[in-house]
VOZA-337591 format. One line per 10 residues: for each residue x, y, z of C-alpha. Coordinates in steps of 0.25 Angstrom, whole numbers, plus 5000, padded with zeros to 4 digits. Example, Ala and Ser with C-alpha at 12.3 -4.5 7.8 and 13.67 -1.06 7.14 Angstrom:
2
5049 4982 5031; 5055 4996 5029
# end
This chain:
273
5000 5000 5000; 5006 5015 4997; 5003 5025 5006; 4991 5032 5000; 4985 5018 5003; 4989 5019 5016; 4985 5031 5018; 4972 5027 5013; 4969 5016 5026; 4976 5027 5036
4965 5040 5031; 4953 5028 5033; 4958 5025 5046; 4958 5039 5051; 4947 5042 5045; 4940 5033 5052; 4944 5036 5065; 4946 5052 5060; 4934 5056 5071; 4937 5049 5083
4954 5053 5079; 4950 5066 5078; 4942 5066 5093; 4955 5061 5100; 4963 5070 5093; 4956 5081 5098; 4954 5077 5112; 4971 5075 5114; 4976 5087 5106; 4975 5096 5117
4987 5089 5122; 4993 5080 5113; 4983 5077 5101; 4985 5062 5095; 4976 5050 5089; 4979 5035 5085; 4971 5027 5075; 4973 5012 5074; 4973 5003 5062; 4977 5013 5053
4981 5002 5041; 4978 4988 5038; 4985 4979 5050; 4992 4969 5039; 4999 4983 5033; 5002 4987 5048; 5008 4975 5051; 5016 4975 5035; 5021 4989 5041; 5028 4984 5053
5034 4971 5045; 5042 4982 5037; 5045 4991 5047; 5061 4992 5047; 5068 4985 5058; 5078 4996 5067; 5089 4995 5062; 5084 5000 5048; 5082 5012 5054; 5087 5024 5064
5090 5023 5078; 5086 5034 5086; 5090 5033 5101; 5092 5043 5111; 5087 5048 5123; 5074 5054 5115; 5071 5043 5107; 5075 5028 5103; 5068 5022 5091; 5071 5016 5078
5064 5028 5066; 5065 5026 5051; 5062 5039 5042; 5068 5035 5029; 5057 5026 5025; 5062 5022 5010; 5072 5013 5017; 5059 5006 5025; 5047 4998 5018; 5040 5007 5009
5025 5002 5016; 5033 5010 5028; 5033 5022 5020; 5019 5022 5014; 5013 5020 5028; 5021 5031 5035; 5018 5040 5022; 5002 5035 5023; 5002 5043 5033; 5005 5056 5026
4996 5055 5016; 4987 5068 5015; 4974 5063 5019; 4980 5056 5031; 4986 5068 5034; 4972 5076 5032; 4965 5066 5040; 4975 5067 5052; 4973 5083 5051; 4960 5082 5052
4958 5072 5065; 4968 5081 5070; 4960 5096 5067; 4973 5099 5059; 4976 5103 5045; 4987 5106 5038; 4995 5095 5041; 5009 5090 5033; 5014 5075 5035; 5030 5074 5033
5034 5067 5021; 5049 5069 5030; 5045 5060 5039; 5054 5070 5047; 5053 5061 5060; 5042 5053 5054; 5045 5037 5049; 5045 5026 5055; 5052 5021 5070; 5053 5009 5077
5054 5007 5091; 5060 4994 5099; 5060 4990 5114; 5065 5003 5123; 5064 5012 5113; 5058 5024 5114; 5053 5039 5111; 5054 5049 5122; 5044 5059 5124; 5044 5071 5115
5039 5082 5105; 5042 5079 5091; 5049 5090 5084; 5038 5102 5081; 5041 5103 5066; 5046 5095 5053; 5059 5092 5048; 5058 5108 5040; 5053 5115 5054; 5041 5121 5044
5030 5114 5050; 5025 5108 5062; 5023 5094 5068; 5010 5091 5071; 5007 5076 5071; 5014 5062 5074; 5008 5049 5068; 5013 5036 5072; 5008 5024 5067; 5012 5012 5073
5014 4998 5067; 5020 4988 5078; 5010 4978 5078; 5004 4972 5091; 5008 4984 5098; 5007 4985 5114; 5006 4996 5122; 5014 4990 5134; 5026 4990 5120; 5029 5003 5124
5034 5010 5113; 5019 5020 5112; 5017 5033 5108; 5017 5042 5121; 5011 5055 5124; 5014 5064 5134; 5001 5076 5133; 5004 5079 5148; 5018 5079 5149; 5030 5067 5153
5024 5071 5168; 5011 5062 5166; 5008 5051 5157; 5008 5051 5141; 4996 5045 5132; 5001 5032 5127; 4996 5027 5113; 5001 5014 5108; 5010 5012 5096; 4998 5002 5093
5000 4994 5079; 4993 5002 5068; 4991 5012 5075; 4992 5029 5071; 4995 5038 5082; 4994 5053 5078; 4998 5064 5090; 5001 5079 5087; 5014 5086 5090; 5015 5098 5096
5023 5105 5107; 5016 5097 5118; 5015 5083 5111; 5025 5075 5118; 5024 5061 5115; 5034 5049 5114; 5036 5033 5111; 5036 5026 5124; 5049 5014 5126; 5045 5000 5118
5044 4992 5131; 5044 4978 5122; 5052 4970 5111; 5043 4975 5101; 5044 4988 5087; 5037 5000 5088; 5035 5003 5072; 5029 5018 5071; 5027 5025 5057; 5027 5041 5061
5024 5052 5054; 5022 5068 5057; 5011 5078 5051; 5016 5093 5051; 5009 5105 5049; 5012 5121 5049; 5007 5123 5061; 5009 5117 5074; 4997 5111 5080; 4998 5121 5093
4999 5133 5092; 5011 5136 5104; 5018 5123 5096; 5035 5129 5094; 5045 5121 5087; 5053 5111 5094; 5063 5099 5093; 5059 5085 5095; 5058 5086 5110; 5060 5074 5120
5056 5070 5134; 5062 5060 5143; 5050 5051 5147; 5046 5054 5162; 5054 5043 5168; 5066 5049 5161; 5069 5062 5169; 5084 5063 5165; 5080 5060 5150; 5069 5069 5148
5080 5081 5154; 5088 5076 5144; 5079 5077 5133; 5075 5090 5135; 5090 5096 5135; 5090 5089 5123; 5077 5095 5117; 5082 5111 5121; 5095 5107 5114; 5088 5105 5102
5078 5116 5102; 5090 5123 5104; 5097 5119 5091; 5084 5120 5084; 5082 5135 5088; 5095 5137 5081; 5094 5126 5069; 5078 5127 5063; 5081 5113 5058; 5092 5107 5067
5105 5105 5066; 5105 5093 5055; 5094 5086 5048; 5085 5078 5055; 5087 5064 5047; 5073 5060 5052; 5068 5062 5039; 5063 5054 5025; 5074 5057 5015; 5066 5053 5001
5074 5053 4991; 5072 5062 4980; 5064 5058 4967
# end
């Protein structure tokens, strides 16, 4: 199947669900708006999807005190149904549908995949709690959503390894939603949305396909640029001082670099026809 096929299965889904979305969207977004949709595509296409997943050592390592998972952005060197799901997702009626659970217009998917693709996590793996970086590759326009669609099947929530957020802060407790097979999670950034990937507890894969939607405005008005900011998690005091030196460092660079120091090799490199 290509992805306009795809994309074909994912815009019925949604419409489906597009009322009852569009509910529970409204009643989080005063703190951190989000929705999940399950069975979004046929199982047998789901379960094809995580066969051809790359194993880790087909893609990059990133393991430090912020993070440590396996991410994969050069997709040509991966399966090409890989590709045409994670680009199903960009199609513009997806897109339009998503603006319009969400009460928003005007929004751009990142052909870049600028911190987008596809990651994998492995027992004790983990990704601390954070705000994704305020803008695109380009810093013209704004982030504004995350989807995450996750295809490890028989997923368990005791697996660990589930998206976190953190509405009221690292002080009390964060809404957990499972990295459930087939299942999308869509959750809006923004200066407050602080969210993270809790450690895989078991012997099992976390396969996510992730993509980011962009717009020219943020979605709060009192929204300022910022870098890619991490958090220790509660029980990690020394760490989570760490991580915030290590956050102002980087604003600090920023405010004198507008695009950083080097190139941000978190990006699709096509090449050129």
């Amino acid at each position: 199947m290509n992805r306009k096929q795809l994309a074909d299965i994912i815009l019925n889904r949604l419409l489906e669900e597009k009322e009852t979305l569009s509910n529970f969207f409204e009643h989080s977004k005063t703190q951190i708006g989000y929705f999940f949709i399950d069975d979004v595509l046929p199982e047998d296409l789901v379960y094809q999807l995580n066969e051809v997943f790359p194993l880790s050592e087909e893609m990059v390592l990133k393991k430090s005190l912020r993070e440590d998972k396996f991410i994969g952005v050069q997709m040509n060197n991966y399966n090409p149904l890989l590709e045409e799901v994670l680009y199903a997702f960009q199609d513009e009626r997806i897109v339009k549908v998503i603006g319009e659970i969400i009460k928003v217009s005007g929004l751009f998917p990142d052909e870049n995949l600028y911190a987008g693709g596809i990651s994998l996590m492995q027992q004790n793996q983990f990704l601390n709690p954070h705000l994704d970086n305020s803008h695109d590759k380009d810093r013209e326009r704004w982030r504004v959503l995350n989807l995450l669609y996750y295809i490890s099947p028989n997923w368990k929530l005791e697996n660990g390894g589930n998206l976190e957020l953190w509405p009221n802060g690292l002080a009390n407790s964060p809404i957990t939603i499972e990295s459930k097979f087939n299942r999308l999670a869509v959750m809006a950034t923004h200066n407050a949305s602080l969210h993270s990937v809790s450690p895989v507890k078991e012997n099992v894969l976390r396969k996510c396909i992730s993509n980011y939607y962009f717009s020219n405005e943020p979605l709060r008005k009192e929204d300022t640029f910022h870098v890619t900011s991490f958090r220790g998690r509660p029980e990690n005091k020394f760490t989570d001082v760490l991580l915030q030196v290590d956050t102002f460092l980087r604003m600090g660079i920023r405010k004198i670099f507008k695009k950083g120091i080097k190139e941000n090799p978190h990006v699709y490199k096509k090449s050129k026809k």
